[in-house]
C-alpha positions as CSV (number, residue, x, y, z in Angstrom):
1,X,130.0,172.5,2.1
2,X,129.8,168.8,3.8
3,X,126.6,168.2,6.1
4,X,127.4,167.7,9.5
5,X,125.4,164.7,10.5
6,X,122.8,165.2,13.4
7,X,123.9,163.9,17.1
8,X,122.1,160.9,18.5
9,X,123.8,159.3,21.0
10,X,122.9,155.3,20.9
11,X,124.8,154.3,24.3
12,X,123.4,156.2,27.6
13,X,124.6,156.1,31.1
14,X,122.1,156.4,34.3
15,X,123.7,159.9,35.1
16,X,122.4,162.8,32.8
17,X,125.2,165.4,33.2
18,X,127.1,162.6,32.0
19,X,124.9,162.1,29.3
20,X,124.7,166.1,28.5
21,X,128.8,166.1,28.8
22,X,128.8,163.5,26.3
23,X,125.9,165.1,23.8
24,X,127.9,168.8,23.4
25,X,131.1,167.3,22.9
26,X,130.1,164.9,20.1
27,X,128.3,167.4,18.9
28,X,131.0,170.1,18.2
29,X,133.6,167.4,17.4
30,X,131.3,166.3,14.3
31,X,131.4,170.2,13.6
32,X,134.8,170.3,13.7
33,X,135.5,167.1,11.8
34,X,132.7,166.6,9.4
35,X,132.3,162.9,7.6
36,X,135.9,162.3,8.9
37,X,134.6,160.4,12.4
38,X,133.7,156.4,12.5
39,X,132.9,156.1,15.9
40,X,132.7,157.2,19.2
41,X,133.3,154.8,22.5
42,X,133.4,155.6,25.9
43,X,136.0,153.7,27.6
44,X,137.0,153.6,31.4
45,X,134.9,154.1,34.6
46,X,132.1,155.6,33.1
47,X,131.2,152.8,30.8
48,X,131.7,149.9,33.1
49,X,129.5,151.6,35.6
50,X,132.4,151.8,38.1
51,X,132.2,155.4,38.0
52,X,133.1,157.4,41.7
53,X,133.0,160.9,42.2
54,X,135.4,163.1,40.1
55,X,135.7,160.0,37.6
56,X,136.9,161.2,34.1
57,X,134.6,160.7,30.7
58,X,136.8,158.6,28.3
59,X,136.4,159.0,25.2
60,X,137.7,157.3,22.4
61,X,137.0,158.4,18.8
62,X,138.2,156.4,16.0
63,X,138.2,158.3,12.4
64,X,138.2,156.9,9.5
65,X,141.2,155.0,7.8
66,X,144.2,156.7,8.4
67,X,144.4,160.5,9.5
68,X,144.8,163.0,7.4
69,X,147.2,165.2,6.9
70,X,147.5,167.3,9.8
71,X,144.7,166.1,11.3
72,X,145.9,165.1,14.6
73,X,147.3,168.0,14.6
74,X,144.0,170.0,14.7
75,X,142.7,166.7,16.9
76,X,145.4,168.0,19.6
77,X,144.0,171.5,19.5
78,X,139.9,171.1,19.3
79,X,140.7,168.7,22.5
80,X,142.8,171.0,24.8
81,X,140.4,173.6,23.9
82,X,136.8,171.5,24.2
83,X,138.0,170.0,27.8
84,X,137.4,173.7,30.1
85,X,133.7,174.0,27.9
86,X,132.3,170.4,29.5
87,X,130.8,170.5,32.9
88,X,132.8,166.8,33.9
89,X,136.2,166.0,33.6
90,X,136.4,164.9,29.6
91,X,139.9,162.9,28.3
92,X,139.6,162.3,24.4
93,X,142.1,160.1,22.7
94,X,142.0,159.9,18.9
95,X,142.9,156.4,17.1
96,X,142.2,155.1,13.4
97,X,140.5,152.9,12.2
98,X,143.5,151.1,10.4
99,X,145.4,150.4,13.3
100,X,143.0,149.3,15.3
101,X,142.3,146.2,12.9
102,X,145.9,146.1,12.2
103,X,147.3,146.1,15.9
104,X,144.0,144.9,17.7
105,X,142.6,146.4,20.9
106,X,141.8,145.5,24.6
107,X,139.6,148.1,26.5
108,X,138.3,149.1,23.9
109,X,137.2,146.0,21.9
110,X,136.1,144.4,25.4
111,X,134.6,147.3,27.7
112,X,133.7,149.7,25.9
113,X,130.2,151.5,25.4
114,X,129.3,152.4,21.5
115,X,128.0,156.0,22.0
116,X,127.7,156.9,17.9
117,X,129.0,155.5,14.9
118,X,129.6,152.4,13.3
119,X,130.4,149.3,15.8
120,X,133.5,147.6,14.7
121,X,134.2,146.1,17.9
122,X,133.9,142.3,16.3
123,X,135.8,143.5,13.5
124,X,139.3,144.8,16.1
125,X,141.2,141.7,16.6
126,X,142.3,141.4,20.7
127,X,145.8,142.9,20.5
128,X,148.0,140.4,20.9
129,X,149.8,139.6,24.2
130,X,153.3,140.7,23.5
131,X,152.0,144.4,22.7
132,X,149.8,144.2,25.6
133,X,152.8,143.2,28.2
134,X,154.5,146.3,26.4
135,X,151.4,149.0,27.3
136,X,151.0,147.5,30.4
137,X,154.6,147.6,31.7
138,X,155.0,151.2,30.3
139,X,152.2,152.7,32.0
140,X,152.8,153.0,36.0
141,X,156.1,155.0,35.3
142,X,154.2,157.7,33.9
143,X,152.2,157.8,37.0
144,X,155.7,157.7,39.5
145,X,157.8,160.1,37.5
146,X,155.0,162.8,37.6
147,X,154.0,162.8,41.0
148,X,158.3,163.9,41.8
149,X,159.4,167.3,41.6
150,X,162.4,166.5,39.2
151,X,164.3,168.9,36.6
152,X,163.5,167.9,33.2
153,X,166.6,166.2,32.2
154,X,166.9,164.3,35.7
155,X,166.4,160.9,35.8
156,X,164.7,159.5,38.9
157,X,166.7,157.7,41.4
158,X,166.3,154.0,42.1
159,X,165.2,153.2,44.5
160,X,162.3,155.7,45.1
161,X,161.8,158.3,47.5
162,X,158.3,159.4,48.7
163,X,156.6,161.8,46.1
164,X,156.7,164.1,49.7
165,X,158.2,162.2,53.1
166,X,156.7,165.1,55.0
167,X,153.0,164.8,53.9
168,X,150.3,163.2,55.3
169,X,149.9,160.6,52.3
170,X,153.5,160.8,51.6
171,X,152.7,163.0,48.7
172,X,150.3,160.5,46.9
173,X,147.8,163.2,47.1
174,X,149.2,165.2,44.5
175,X,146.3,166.0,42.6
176,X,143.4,168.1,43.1
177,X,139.8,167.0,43.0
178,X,137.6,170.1,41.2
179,X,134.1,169.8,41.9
180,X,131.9,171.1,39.2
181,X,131.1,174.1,41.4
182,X,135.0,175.0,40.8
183,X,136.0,174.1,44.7
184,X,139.1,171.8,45.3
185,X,139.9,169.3,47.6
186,X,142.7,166.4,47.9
187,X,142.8,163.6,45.7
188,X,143.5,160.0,46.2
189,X,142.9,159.2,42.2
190,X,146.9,158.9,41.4
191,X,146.7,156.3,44.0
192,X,144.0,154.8,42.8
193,X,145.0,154.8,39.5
194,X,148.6,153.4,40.3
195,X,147.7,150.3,42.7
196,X,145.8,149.5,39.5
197,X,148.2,149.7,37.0
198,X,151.0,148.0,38.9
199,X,148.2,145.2,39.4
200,X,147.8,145.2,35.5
201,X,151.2,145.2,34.7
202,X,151.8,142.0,37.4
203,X,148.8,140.1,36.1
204,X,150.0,140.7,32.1
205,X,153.6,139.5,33.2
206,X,153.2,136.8,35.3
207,X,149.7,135.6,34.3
208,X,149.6,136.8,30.8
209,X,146.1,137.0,31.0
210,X,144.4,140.5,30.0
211,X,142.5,142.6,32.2
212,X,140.1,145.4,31.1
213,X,139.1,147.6,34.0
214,X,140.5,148.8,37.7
215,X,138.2,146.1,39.5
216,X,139.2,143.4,36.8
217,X,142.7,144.0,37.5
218,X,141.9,144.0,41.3
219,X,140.4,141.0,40.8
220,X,142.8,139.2,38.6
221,X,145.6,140.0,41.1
222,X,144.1,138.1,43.8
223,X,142.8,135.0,41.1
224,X,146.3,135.0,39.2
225,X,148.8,136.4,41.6
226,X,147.6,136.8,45.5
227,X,150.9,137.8,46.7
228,X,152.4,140.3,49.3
229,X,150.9,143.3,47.5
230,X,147.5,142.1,46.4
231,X,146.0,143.1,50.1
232,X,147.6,146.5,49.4
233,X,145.8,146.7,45.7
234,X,142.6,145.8,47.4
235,X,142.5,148.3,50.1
236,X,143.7,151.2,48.0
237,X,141.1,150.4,45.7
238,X,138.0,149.6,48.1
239,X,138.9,153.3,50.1
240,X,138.2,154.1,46.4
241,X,134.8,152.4,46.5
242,X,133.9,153.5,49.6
243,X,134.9,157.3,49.3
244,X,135.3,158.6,45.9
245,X,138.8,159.9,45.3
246,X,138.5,162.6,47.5
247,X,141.0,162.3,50.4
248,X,138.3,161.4,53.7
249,X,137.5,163.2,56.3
250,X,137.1,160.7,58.9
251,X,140.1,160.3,61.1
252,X,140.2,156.9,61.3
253,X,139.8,156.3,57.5
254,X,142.4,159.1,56.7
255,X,145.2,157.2,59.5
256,X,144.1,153.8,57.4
257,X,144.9,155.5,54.2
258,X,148.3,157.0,55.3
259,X,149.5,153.5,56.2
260,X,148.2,152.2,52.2
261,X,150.3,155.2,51.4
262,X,153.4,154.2,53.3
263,X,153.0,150.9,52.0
264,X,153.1,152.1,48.1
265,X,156.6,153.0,47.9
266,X,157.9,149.4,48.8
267,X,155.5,148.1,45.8
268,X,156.8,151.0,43.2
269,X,160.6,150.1,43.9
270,X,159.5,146.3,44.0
271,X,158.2,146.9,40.5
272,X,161.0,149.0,38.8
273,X,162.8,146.0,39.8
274,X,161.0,144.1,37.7
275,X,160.8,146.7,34.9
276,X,164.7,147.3,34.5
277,X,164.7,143.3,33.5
278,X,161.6,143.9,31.1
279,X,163.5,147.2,29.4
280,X,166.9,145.2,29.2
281,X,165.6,142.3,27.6
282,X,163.4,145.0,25.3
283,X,166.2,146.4,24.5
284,X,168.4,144.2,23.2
285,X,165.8,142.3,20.9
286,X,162.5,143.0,18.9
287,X,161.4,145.9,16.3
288,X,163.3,149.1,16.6
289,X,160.4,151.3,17.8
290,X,160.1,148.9,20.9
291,X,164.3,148.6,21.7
292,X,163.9,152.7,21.3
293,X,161.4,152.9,23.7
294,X,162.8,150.6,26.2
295,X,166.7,152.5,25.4
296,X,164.8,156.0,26.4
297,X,163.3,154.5,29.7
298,X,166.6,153.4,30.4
299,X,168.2,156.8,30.9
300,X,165.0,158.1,32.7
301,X,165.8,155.9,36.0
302,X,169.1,156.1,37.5
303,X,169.2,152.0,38.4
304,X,172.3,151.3,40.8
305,X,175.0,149.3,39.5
306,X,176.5,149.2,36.2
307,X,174.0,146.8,34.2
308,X,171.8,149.3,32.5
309,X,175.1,151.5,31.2
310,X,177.2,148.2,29.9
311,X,173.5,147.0,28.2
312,X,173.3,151.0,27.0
313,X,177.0,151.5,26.1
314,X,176.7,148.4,24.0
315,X,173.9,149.5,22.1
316,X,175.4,153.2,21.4
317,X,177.9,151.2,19.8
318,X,176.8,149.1,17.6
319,X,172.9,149.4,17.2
320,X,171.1,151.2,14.0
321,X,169.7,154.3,14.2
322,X,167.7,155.7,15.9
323,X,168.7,153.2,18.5
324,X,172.1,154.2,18.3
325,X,171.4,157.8,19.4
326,X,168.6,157.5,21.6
327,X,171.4,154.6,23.8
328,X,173.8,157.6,23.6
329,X,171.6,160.0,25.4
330,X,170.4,158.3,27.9
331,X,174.0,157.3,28.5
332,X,174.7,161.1,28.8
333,X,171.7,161.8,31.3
334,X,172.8,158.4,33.5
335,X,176.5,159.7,33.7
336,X,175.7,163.8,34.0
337,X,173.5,162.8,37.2
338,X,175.6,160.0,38.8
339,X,176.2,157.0,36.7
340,X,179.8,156.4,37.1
341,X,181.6,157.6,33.6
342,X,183.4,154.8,31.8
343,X,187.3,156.1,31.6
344,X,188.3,156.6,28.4
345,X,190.2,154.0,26.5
C-alpha cells in the first residue's frame, strides 16, 4: 500500500479559514491520489491578495507527467464531490505536468502561490501569445451564453438582449452569493468577472501584451487601450473593491450600478463584433483543434448576414474531418433557428 505523504502547506494566506479550506482539501486529495500529485498552486483572487467577499479558492494541481488512465475521470468525481465538504467556495482544475512545459502557462507561471509540491514555475515556458489570444477571446462567451435562458440547441442572437430587460441590473445579477452561514443574497461577481475578461481579451488583441489578474487587466486596459469602455471596466470593477460582490444596499450605489449594468450590453455586442472576425479568420487557417473550435462557436451565435454560413458552408464542404462535421452542424443549428437556408442546387 503507497504512503500518503503528510500535509504541509508551504504558501499561507493572512485569512485562516482560507488556510483551513486549503489544509482539508490537500489533504484528502493526497488520499485520494497517492504519489500521483506534483504540485499544488493557488491561482486567482486569493493568491494575489485581491480577494473580496465570496471570492473563490483556485486551485490548480498539476500531477505528474501525463494522467493516467482514467484518472481525470476520478479527478472529475473527487472534485464535485470535495467542493460541498469546504467551508469557502473551492474551484479545482487538474493539468499535467507535460503540457504545461509543452504548451507554457500564464497565471499560473506568473501569479500564482506554491502551496505544496515541487515548484516548476521557472521550468513552464510563458505560453506563447497566439494560444493566449485564443484562451482569452474564448472566455467571455462562456460568461454571456450562461447568464440567458436559451434551449440547448439555440444559438444566441446577435446582437444581445439583456440577460433580464425587466431587472433591476438587467439580469447581470444572476448569481447568488452563499455566505458560509448558508444565507443568499445577489451577486454582482458575473459582472465582475465579465468587464474583466472582455478587458483581457481587448488588451491580448490589440496590445498583445499578457495580463495575469482582474486589476492587471483593469489596469492594462487604461495603459494599452483607454478607449470608450475602459471607464466602464473601471467602475464595474472598483463597485467590486468597494463592496464585495454582493449587490449594495445603498440606494445611490445600487442606481450607479444599474447604469454600469445598462451600459454592459453595448460592450458585449461591441465585442462579439470583434469575435465573429477572430472565429472566421480561426476558422479558415491553423491546426484542426483550433478551426474546430472556432467552426463550433460559429453555430452557437446567430450573427446577421450571411458571412458566417458562406465561411461555414465552405468548410462543410471541403474541410477534413472533424472540421467537416462539426461546419455541418452548426450550419444545421444557424438554419433550424433563423439563418436563411441556402436553396438547393
Amino acid at each position: 500500500m503507497m504512503e500518503v505523504e503528510d500535509v504541509t502547506l508551504v504558501g499561507m494566506t493572512e485569512d485562516m479559514n482560507v488556510n483551513a479550506t486549503l489544509y482539508g482539501f490537500v489533504g484528502l486529495a493526497q488520499m485520494a491520489f497517492p504519489g500521483r500529485v506534483l504540485s499544488y498552486f493557488m491561482v486567482g483572487s486569493q493568491a494575489t491578495s485581491e480577494a473580496v467577499g465570496a471570492s473563490d479558492i483556485d486551485v490548480v494541481m498539476i500531477f505528474k507527467g501525463r494522467f493516467h488512465e482514467g484518472e481525470l475521470e476520478r479527478f472529475e468525481l473527487f472534485r464535485r464531490y470535495v467542493g460541498p465538504l469546504c467551508r469557502m467556495p473551492l474551484d479545482v482544475s487538474a493539468t499535467e505536468e507535460a503540457r504545461l512545459l509543452e504548451d507554457g502557462e500564464v497565471n499560473l507561471k506568473e501569479s500564482s502561490l506554491l502551496l505544496m509540491g515541487e515548484d516548476i514555475r521557472e521550468r513552464i515556458p510563458l505560453m506563447p501569445k497566439d494560444k493566449w489570444l485564443r484562451y482569452c477571446m474564448h472566455r467571455p462567451f462562456i460568461f454571456m451564453e450562461r447568464s440567458r435562458a436559451h434551449a440547448d440547441d439555440e444559438p444566441l442572437r446577435h446582437p444581445f438582449s439583456f440577460p433580464d430587460a425587466q431587472g433591476e441590473l438587467y439580469g447581470y445579477d444572476h448569481r447568488e452569493h452563499v455566505e458560509a452561514d448558508g444565507t443568499r443574497h445577489r451577486s454582482i461577481k458575473e459582472l465582475v468577472t465579465l468587464a474583466c475578461r472582455l478587458a483581457t481579451a481587448l488588451v491580448s488583441l490589440k496590445a498583445e501584451a499578457y495580463t495575469f489578474s482582474k486589476r492587471s487587466a483593469i489596469e492594462a486596459h487604461r495603459q494599452l487601450i483607454n478607449d470608450e469602455w475602459t471607464p466602464l471596466f473601471e467602475e464595474i470593477y472598483a463597485c467590486r473593491t468597494r463592496g464585495g460582490y454582493r449587490v449594495p444596499a445603498d440606494p445611490k450605489e445600487r442606481e450607479h450600478l444599474r447604469a454600469l449594468c445598462a451600459r454592459m450590453l453595448e460592450a458585449e455586442n461591441h465585442f462579439l463584433g470583434l469575435y465573429k472576425d477572430y472565429l472566421l479568420a480561426e476558422l479558415r487557417a491553423g491546426e484542426m483543434r483550433d478551426r474546430v473550435m472556432a467552426a463550433r462557436r460559429l453555430g452557437l451565435i446567430l450573427y446577421s448576414g450571411d458571412e458566417v454560413l458562406t465561411a461555414l458552408r465552405e468548410q462543410a464542404a471541403t474541410a477534413e474531418e472533424p472540421l467537416r462535421e462539426e461546419a455541418r452542424e452548426a450550419i444545421s443549428r444557424l438554419e433550424k433557428h433563423g439563418a436563411p437556408v441556402r436553396p438547393a442546387a
